[in-house]
N, C-alpha and C positions, 0 to 999 in steps of 0.2 A: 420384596413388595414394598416400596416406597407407601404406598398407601398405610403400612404398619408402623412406620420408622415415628418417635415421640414426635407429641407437636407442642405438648403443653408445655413440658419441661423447658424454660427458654437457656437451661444450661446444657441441652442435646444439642451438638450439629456434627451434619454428616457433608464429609465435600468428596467428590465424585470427579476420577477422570475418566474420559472415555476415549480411546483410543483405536486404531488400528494399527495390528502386530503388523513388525516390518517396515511402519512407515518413519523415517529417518527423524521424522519431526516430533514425531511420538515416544519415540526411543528417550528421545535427550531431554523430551519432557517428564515421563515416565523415572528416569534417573533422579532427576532434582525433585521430583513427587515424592518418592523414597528417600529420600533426604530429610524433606522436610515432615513425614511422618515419624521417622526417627527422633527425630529433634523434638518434637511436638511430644512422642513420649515420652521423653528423657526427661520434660519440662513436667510429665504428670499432667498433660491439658486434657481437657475433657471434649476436645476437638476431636474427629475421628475422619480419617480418609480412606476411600477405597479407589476401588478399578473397576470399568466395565468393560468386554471386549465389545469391542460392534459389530465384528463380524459373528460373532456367538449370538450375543442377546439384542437380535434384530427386531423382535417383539415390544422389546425394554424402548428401544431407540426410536422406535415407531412412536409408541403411545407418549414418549418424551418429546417428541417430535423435533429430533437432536437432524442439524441441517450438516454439521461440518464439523470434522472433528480434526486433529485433537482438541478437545475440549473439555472445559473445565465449572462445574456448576457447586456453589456451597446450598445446603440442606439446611437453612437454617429458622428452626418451628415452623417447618411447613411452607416457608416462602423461599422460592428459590432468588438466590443471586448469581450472576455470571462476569464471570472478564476473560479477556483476547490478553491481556498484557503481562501475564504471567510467567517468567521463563527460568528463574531460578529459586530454589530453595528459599533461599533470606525473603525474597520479595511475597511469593507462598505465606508463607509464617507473616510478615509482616501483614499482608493483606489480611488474611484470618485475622488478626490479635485487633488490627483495627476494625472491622467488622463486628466484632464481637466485645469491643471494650472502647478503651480511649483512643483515638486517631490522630492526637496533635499532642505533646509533653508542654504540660502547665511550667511556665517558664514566671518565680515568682519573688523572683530579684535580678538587679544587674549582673551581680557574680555567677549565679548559675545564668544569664542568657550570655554571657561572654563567655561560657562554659561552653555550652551548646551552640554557639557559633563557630567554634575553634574546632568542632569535635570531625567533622567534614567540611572537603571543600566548596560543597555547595547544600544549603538549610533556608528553610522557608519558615518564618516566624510573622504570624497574624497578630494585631495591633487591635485590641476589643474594648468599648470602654463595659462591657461585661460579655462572660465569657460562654453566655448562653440567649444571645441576642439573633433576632432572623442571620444578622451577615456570618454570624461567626458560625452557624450552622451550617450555612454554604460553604464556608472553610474548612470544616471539618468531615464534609461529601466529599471532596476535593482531593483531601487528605486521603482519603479510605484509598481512593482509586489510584494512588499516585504512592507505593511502595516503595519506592525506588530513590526516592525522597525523606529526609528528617524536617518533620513537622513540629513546628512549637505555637506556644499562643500565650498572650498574656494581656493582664490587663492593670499591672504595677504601671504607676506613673510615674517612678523613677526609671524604670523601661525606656517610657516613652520620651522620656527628657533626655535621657543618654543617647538616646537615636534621634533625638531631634522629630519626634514622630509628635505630630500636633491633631491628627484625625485617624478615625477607623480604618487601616489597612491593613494589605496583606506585601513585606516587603519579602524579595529573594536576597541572598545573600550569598558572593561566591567568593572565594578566597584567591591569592596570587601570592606563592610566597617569592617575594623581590630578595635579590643579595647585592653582594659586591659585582657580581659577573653577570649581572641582566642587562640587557642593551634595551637603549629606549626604542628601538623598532617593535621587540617582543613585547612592552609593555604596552606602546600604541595598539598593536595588534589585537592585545587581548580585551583592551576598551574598547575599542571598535567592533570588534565580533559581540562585544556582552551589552552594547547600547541598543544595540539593534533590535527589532521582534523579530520573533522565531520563524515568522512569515512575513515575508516582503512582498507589498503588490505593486506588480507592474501595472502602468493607469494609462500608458500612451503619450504621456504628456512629459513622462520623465524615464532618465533609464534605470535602468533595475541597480540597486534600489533608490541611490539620488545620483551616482556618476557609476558611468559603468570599472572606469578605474579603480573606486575607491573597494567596488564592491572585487574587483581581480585582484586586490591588493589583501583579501580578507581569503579570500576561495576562490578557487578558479573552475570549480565544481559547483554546478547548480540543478537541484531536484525541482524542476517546474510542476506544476500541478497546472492544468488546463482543464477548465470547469466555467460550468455556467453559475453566475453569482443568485441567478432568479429563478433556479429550479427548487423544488419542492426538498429535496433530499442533500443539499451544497450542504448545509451548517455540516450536517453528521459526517461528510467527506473532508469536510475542513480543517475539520477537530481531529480526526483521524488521522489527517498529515501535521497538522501541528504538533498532536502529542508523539509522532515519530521526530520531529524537526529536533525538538529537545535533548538526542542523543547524541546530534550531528553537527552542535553550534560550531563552527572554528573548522570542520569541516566535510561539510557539504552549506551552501546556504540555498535554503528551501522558499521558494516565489510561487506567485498566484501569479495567473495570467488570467483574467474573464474575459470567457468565448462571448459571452454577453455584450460586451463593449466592443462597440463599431470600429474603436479606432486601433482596437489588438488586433483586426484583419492583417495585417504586415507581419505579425508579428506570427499568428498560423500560418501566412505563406512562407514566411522564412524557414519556421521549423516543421516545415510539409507536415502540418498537425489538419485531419481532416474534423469538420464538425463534430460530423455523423460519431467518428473515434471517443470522445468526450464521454467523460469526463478521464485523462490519463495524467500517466505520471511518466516525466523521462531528466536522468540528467544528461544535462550538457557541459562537455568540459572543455572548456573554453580555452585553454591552451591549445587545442588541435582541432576545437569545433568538429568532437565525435559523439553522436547522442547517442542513448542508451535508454532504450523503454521498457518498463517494467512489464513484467512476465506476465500481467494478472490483467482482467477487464475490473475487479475488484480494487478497488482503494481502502484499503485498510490499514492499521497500527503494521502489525504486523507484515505482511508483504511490504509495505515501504520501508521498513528499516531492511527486511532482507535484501530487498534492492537497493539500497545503497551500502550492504555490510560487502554483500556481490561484487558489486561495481570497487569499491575501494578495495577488495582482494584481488582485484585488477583480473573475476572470472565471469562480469557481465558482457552480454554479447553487444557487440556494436550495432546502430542501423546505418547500411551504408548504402553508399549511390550504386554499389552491386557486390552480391557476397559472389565468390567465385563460382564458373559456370562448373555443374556438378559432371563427373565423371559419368557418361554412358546416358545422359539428362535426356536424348532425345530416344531410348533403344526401349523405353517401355511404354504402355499402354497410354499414361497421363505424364505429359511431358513437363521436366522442371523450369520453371523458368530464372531467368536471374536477371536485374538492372541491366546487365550487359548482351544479355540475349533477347530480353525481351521484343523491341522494337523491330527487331529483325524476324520474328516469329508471330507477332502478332499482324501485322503491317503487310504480310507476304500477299501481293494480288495473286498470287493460284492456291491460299488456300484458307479455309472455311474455319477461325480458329475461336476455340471457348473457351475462356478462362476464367479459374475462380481462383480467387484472392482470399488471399486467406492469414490469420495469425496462429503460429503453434499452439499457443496457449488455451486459445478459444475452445470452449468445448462444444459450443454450438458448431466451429470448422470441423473439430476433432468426428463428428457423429458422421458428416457428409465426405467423409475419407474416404470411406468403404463403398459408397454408392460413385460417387468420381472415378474409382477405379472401375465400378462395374461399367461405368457409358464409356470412357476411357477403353474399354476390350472390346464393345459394342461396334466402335470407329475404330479401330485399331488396324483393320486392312483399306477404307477408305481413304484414297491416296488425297482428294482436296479437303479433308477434314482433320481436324489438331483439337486434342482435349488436353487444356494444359492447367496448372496450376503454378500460384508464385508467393511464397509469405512479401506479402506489403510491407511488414514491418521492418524487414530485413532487406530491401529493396527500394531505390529512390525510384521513381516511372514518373513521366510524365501523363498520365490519364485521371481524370476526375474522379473519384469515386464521393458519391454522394452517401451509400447505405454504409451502414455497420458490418463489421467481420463476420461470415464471412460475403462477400458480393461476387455477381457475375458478368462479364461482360463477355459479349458476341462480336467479332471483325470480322465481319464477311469479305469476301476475296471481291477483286478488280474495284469497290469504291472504296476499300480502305477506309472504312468511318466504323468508327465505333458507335459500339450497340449497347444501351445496358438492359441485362436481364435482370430485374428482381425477383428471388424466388419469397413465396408467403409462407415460412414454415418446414422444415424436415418431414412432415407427415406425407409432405407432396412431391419428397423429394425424386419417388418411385416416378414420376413422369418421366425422371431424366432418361429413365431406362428405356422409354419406346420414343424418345425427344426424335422427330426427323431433319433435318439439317435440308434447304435449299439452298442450292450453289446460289454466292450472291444476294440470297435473303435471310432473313430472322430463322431464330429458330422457333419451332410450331410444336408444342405439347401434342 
């Protein structure tokens, strides 16, 4: 009963995973949780962590109103905290200890900040002329959230005179150990990738991000993000891929494209990115111009680094102008379609064909599976009618589609003109079941 757990004490905290047994993501999280409870004892912290299963305490997770799990909440007097960015042991434990104490190391001579710069190849040290001022607060938010990182802060003036630092900032600092045996290309290299922001927007007016060579001379690998700059919800999408960008500087480089902006129209018809699809994530890898769309209608930390951990394990799926025509594609109920068959099936003037478009991933496609195969057995002796489906995402076609995953579109026989059907909702989907087909016209609920 969480409603029992101290709330006075502000040296009580309880942190909580919740999980579902069996799922691969949970597993490996579930591991490095016991890791870092280990550790946390052994240190004597008065930190405490448990488990919740979700498939057991569906009551628990109800009245939590827990959306998506694996997931991870700290208990601390009564207020809860949460983070997506969690994946190992150390980073655990460091998020806790920051949460719960100091999030940046008081850096209060040269000697120790040459210390602490030396100690990792990459350390973020805040520049404060005191060390408890509005900026340096936001520095040390920052901090909490960003584990995965050695934070320092300081407000010695001989600091500031050794760095040349004349106002309140916050500098990165990354390391490059150079020898006798570095070539200046590798050294170019690594200044070019480290000048750069983490996100590069393409504007229309120049290429990604000021020469397109300079940018294939860094990565040949690029994670687009395709979003609208003036929707309600872009920052929280933006920051989401940025703080993924972070893992992948040198290689993958991570660009913004705004569907917003008129003059990025060439730039969606190139990479057959439909509106309605927006806001997505795909890279492109420009050595063979093979694009690869992440698995999720979701843009998060999370999903985009696995899509690009995927793709550089060379086990992301490609989207191509046609995945191969599937074996026995036309011998069941609801026929497969593929880039290379389509046009030949959809186009036929003797027959009546319905297609829904669809992406794997989609769980909204995923629900209309089951109902597609029922109208699918429905037509299934009807020699001028075809219930077909095709993943769009996996399939270059030349047809419009305006709506969102999944859509449908009607070709009726002898005008060859496409039809589009919008349906309003899965609740309605039961129509499809008594849908009657006219040779030649629309289809009539």
């Amino acid at each position: 009963d969480i409603s029992e757990w101290p709330k006075a004490e502000l040296f009580w905290f309880e942190k909580m995973e919740f999980y579902v047994p069996l799922s691969g993501e949970s597993h490996s999280l579930s591991l490095e949780f016991v890791k870092a409870a280990a550790q946390l004892k052994a240190e004597s912290s008065k930190i405490r962590l448990g488990v919740v299963d979700v498939s057991k305490e569906k009551d628990l997770i109800k009245d939590l109103n827990m959306t998506g799990t694996p997931s991870l909440r700290f208990y601390m007097a009564g207020i809860i905290v949460t983070s997506s960015d969690l994946r190992t042991a150390d980073h655990i434990i460091t998020w806790l200890k920051r949460k719960t104490g100091r999030s940046a190391e008081p850096i209060k001579d040269v000697s120790q900040a040459e210390t602490f710069l030396m100690a990792e190849d990459l350390v973020v040290l805040g520049f404060f002329k005191e060390l408890d001022n509005e900026k340096a607060e936001v520095f040390y938010a920052a901090a909490t959230d960003i584990p995965n990182l050695p934070f320092g802060v300081t407000k010695s003036r001989h600091v500031f005179n050794k760095y040349e630092i004349t106002t309140e900032t916050v500098v990165l600092f990354k390391k490059y150990e150079i020898s006798t045996e570095t070539k200046k290309e590798d050294l170019m290299q690594f200044i070019k990738v480290n000048e750069m922001d983490l996100v590069m927007e393409y504007n229309g007016t120049v290429r990604i991000p000021c020469t397109l060579e300079q940018v294939n001379a860094i990565s040949g690998s690029h994670a687009i993000l395709f979003a609208n700059k003036s929707e309600e919800n872009f920052d929280k999408i933006y920051g989401e891929f940025e703080m993924a960008a972070a893992e992948f500087r040198g290689k993958v480089l991570f660009v913004l494209i705004n569907t917003d902006e008129h003059r990025n129209g060439r730039m969606l018809e190139y990479f057959r990115v439909r509106y309605s699809e927006t806001p997505l994530v795909r890279i492109v890898n420009l050595t063979d111009n093979v694009q690869y769309q992440m698995q999720s209608e979701e843009v998060t930390v999370d999903k985009v680094k696995d899509h690009c951990l995927t793709y550089l394990d060379g086990k992301a799926k490609p989207k191509l102008k046609s995945e191969p025509i599937p074996k026995n594609w036309d011998k069941l109920p609801v026929k497969e379609l593929v880039g290379m068959n389509f046009e030949k099936v959809a186009f036929n003037d003797n027959k009546n064909v319905f297609v829904m478009f669809y992406a794997p991933w989609c769980k909204e496609c995923q629900a209309f599976f089951s109902l597609w195969e029922k109208l699918g057995k429905v037509y299934e002796k009807h020699e001028s009618v075809v219930i077909a489906r095709i993943d769009s995402t996996a399939n270059d076609i030349n047809v419009l589609l305006q709506e969102r995953n999944p859509s449908f579109k009607f070709f009726p026989a002898v005008f060859s003109e496409k039809v589009s059907w919008a349906q309003a909702g899965h609740k309605k989907m039961e129509e499809f079941l008594i849908l009657k087909l006219d040779v030649g016209g629309s289809p009539n609920p």
